[in-house]
Residue, then its C-alpha position, 0 to 999 in steps of 0.5 A: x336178496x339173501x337166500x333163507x331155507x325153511x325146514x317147516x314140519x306139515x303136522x300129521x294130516x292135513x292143512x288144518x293142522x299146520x302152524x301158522x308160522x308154517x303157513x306164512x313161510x310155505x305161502x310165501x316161498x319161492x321154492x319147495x322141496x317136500x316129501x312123499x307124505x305131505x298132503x297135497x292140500x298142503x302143496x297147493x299153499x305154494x303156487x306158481x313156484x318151482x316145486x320138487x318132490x324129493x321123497x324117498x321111496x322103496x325099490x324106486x328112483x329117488x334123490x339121495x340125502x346129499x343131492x337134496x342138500x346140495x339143491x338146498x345150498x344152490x337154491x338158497x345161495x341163488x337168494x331165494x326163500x327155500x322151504x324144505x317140507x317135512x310131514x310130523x315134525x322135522x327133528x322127529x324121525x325126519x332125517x334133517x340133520x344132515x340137511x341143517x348140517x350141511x346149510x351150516x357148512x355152507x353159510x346159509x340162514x335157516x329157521x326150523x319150523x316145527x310140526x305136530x308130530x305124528x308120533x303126537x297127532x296119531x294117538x290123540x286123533x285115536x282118542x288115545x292119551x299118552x299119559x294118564x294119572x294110573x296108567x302112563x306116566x310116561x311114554x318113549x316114541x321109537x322107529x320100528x325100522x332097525x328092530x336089532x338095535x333097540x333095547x328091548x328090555x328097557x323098552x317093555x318097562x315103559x308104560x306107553x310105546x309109540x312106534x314109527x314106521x313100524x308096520x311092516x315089522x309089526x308082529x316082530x314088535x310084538x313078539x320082541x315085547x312078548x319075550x321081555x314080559x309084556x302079557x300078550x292080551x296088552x293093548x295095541x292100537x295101530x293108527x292108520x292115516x292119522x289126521x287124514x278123512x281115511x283114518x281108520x284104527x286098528x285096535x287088538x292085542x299085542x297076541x291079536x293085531x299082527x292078524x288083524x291088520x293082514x285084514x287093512x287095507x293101506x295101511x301106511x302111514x301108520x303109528x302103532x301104540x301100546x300100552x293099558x291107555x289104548x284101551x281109552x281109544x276103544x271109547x274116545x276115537x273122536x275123530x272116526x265117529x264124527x258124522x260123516x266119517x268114511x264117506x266121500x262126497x263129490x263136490x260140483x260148485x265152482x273151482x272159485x267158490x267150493x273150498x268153504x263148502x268143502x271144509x264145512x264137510x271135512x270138518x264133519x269127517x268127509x273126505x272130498x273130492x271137488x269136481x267144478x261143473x261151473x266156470x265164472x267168467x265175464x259176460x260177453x259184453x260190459x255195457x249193459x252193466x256199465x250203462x246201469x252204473x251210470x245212472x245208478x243213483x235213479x233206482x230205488x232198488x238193487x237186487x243181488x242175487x248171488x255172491x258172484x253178481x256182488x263180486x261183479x257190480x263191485x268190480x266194475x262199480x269200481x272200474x268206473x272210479x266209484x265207490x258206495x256213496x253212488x248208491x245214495x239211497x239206492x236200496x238193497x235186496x240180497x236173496x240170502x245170508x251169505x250174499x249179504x255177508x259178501x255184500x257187508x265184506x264191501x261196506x254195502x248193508x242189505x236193506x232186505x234178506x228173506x227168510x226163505x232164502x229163494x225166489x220164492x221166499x224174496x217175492x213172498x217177503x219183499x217189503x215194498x210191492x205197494x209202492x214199485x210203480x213206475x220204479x226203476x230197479x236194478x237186477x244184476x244177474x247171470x248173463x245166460x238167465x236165473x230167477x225169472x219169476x223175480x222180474x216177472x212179479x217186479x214188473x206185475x207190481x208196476x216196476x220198471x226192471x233192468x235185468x243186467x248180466x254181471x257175470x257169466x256161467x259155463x260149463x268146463x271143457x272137461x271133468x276132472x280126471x280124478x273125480x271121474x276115476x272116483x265114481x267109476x270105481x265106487x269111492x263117491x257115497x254122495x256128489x252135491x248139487x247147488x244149482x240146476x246149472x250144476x246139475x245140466x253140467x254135470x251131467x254133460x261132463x259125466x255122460x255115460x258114467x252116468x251109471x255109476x250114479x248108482x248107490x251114490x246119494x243125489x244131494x240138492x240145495x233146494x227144490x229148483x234144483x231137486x226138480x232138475x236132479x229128477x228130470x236127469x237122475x230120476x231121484x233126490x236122496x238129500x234135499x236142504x231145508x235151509x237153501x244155503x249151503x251150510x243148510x246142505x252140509x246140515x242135511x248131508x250130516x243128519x242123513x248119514x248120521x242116521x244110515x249107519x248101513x246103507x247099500 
């Protein structure tokens, strides 16, 4: 197979602003080559492949140029798919030159991809145009590395500067640009972590902001802009002021099933950290499950009460060499939306979703409790219990219930370490809660960093796991009225929305 390299650019922040050219060509390399400031959300797009870290970093170890071009060529003349990951774009600043050179010497193929440029992303994430009718008609994008070599004077004519890598030379940039007649109240605006849940935007004056970025923690990466459009960015920095911005929530759904919900609360400005309290795993044993499929064709009903327990009875419905037409005119009851959308992914409609999407809410509702005498129903349901009230009422009204496990819940071995360094250094504002099974995990993982838990808010799903939460934490702060989790992302966003300070 002919070898290929890719020299993709990552944008300016994280995964929701590659392009999907780039996306393709990452998920489907066999080797990546990437830089210090790619997100490393990004990096996980890649798995089960050789990856190096080539970037470079001051007063430490790192590759020169020419070794990463020579891993390029021997990789590439190995027949492999090669990526070599940029972050912005990589012709902006992204020293790849010499790298197309030297792929082109050699012979080898290769595609640039470009990316969003962080000169490009800061500012608009900031709220800062570039150009503007009355204010900037054009802009000029420059490194505040090698400051001698700049045209200074021609550069204080330009209506809007947008400077890379230029923090730590910052008040030198200012006082060049003071010198060649720029007034010293001009704007500037210095965005830091473009793109990324830790933006912040330093705004001031070309006579203030050397001072007042000696206040800003971590400040790199960063842009610097200026120019009169900053002054736009006061009123328009979207992307700081959205809901949850500045906030991190601590994430405790499963490994497999927390990544929509974690970008349900990205999207709302949080920064996430996921600490999985729960491993989905095969039940002990199949053969209740497989005696149940059988015979599948003589219930009248078929409870679903998880995605998870859908997943399941496809898997093994499957295993068996069947499909839906099985089901005949089994009916269907799925305890919420999402189970159903999962349910509909594999062509089976639910006949029956509550409006209370609960236990409660399904017996409450459910259309045929006159006519469940002596019928037979099918329950497929976590191996270690949930939901015992629904075969207790099932059974009240006369029905013959087959409780069978599809799938088993445990707890992990260990917490994440980075989650745990998290909450002991007061960086978690709210940790999140599904299930009272996440809840009783949780709290054997944490042990005695159970402390730390002051301050942070206690998030639930719903009042079963709320009455958990008090029994191990004494407290709930943020209860979802919609039991589903776009229903707690809702309840998360209206209470920090309205705790502008909270201790």
């Amino acid at each position: 197979m002919t070898g290929k390299v890719y020299l993709v650019g990552s944008g300016p922040g994280g995964i929701d602003y590659l392009t999907v050219r780039a996306r393709r060509v990452i998920e489907t390399a066999e080797v990546l080559l990437y830089d210090d400031l790619v997100d490393r959300e990004i990096l996980g797009l890649a798995t089960g492949i050789e990856s190096i870290d080539v970037g470079k970093r001051a007063g430490a170890a790192s590759f020169d140029q020419s070794q990463i071009c020579r891993l390029l060529v021997e990789h590439c003349r190995a027949g492999r798919q090669v990526v070599r990951l940029k972050s912005g774009d990589p012709l902006i600043f992204g020293r790849a030159l010499s790298e197309l050179e030297a792929l082109k010497e050699a012979g080898c193929p290769f595609e640039v991809v470009p990316g969003i440029s962080t000169a490009l992303g800061a500012p608009l994430f900031a709220g800062i145009p570039l150009t503007e009718a009355h204010l900037s008609q054009c802009f000029a994008v420059l490194s505040g590395h090698d400051l001698l070599t700049l045209p200074w004077p021609q550069l204080s004519r330009i209506d809007t500067l947008v400077v890379l890598m230029g923090t730590r030379n910052l008040g030198q940039i200012a006082e060049r640009l003071m010198d060649c007649g720029r007034p010293p109240s001009m704007p500037v605006a210095v965005v830091c972590r473009a793109g990324r849940p830790q933006q912040r935007t330093v705004f001031g004056t070309l006579e203030t902001i050397a001072e007042q970025m000696q206040a800003c923690p971590n400040p790199t990466p960063a842009v610097i802009v200026v120019g009169p459009v900053v002054r736009h960015g006061e009123r328009l920095n979207w992307f700081e002021n959205r809901p949850l911005s500045g906030r991190t929530i601590l994430v405790t759904r499963s490994a497999e099933q927390a990544s929509d919900f974690s970008h349900l609360l990205t999207s709302q400005g949080a920064g996430v950290l996921e600490m999985p309290a729960l491993v989905v795993s095969a039940p002990s044993s199949w053969d209740a499950l497989d005696r149940a499929i059988s015979r599948i064709g003589a219930y009248r009903w078929l409870i679903l009460t998880s995605t998870n327990g859908v997943e399941a009875f496809f898997a093994r419905l499957h295993h068996h060499h069947l499909d839906l037409r099985a089901l005949g005119g089994v009916r269907v009851a799925v305890v919420g939306p999402k189970t159903a959308r999962v349910a509909a992914d594999r062509g089976l409609v639910a006949d029956f979703i509550p409006g209370s999407y609960d236990a409660e809410g399904m017996l409450a509702e459910f259309p045929d409790r006159n006519g469940l005498a002596g019928a037979q129903v099918l329950f497929v349901r976590v191996e270690a219990g949930g939901r015992e009230a629904i075969t207790r009422q099932l059974q009240t009204w006369g029905a013959l219930v087959d409780e069978v496990a599809g799938y088993a819940t445990v707890c992990p071995e260990r917490a994440d370490p980075s989650a745990l360094l998290a909450l002991r250094t007061g960086q978690i504002d709210c940790v999140t809660f599904a299930s009272s099974k996440t809840v009783r995990h949780f709290v054997s993982l944490v042990q005695s960093d159970l402390r730390f838990l002051e301050g942070v808010r206690i998030a639930s799903i719903g009042p079963q796991t709320s009455q958990t939460c008090r029994e191990h934490f004494g407290r709930v702060d943020i209860e979802a009225a919609s039991y589903t989790l776009a229903g707690l992302g809702e309840a998360i966003v209206t209470y920090f929305d309205q705790k502008t300070h909270y201790v």
